[in-house]
C-alpha positions in Angstrom: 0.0 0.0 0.0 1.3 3.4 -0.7 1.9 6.0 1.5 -0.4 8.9 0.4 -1.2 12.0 2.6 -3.5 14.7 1.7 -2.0 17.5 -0.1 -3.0 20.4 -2.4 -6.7 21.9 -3.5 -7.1 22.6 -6.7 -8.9 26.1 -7.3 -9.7 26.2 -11.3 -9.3 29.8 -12.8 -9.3 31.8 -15.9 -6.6 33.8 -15.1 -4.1 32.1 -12.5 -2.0 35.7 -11.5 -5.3 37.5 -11.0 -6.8 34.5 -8.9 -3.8 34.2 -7.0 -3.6 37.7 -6.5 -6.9 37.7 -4.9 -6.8 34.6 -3.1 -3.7 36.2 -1.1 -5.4 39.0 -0.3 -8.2 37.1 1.2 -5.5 35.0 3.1 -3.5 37.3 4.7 -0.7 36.9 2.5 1.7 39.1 -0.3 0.8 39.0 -4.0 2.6 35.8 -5.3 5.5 36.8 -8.1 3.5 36.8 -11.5 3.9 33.8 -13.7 3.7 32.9 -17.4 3.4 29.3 -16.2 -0.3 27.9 -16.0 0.1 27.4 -12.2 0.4 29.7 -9.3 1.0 27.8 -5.6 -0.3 29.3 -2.5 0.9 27.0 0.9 -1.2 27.8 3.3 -0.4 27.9 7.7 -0.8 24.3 7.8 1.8 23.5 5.4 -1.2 22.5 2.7 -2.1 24.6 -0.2 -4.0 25.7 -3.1 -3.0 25.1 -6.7 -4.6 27.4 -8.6 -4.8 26.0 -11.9 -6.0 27.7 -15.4 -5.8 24.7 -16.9 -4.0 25.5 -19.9 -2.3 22.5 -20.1 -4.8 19.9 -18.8 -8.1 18.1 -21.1 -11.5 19.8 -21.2 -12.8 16.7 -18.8 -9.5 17.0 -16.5 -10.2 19.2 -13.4 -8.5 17.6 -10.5 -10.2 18.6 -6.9 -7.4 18.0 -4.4 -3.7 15.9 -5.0 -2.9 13.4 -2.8 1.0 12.7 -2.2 3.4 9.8 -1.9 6.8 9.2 -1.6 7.2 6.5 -4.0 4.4 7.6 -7.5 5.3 3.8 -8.5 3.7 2.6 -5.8 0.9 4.8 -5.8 0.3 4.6 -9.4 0.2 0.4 -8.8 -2.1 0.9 -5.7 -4.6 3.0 -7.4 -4.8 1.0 -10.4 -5.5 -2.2 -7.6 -7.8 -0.5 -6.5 -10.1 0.1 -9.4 -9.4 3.9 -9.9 -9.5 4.9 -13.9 -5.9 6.3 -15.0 -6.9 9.9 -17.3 -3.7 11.3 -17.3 -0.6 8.9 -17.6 2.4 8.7 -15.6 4.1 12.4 -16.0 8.3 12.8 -14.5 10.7 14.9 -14.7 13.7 15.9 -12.3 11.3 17.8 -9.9 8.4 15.9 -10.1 6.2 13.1 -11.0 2.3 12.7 -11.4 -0.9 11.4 -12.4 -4.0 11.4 -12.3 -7.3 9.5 -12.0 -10.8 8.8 -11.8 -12.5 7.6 -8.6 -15.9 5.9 -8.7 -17.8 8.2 -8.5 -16.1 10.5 -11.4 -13.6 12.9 -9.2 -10.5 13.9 -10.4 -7.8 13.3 -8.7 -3.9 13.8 -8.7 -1.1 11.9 -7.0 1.9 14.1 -7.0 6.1 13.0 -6.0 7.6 15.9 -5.2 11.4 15.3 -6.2 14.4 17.6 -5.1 
């Protein structure tokens, strides 16, 4: 079984530096650096955060609600397929990170997410 913990919520946006802007605002916190990326990341007091996501890069049907994480994504990726959960978006590494994501039973979105430094 893999280790997952609870991680990010995903907040989907039109504009990810105007969102982030304003979500920081109502948090307490400075205005995040702008970024051309499709991405801005907000960590929150409890060490969680937001991923607030203009999902530029991700399929029309593709709207993950939260990311769960793991130490090992090989695991994870094995556990959740045991486990009956529909694979939308393959296996995705890189030096930094690795991810996927998948369908529950009911239809949710969700991403597993190794963060690698």
């Amino acid at each position: 079984m893999s280790d997952f913990q609870l991680g990010s919520v995903f907040v989907h946006v039109k504009d990810a530096n105007k969102a982030a802007n304003w979500y920081a605002n109502l948090l307490g916190q400075p205005d995040p650096e702008p970024t051309e990326g499709p991405v801005q990341f907000m960590e929150t007091v409890d060490g969680r955060g937001l991923v607030i996501d203009d999902n530029r890069n991700n399929a029309p049907d593709i709207r993950p609600a939260f990311m769960l994480e793991t130490k090992d994504i090989r695991i994870a990726y094995e556990c959740v397929s045991k486990q009956g959960g529909k694979i939308v978006r393959d296996l995705q590494e890189d030096e930094s990170v690795a991810f996927f994501n998948f369908q529950d039973p009911d239809g949710n979105i969700v991403m597993v997410c190794e963060q690698r430094t």
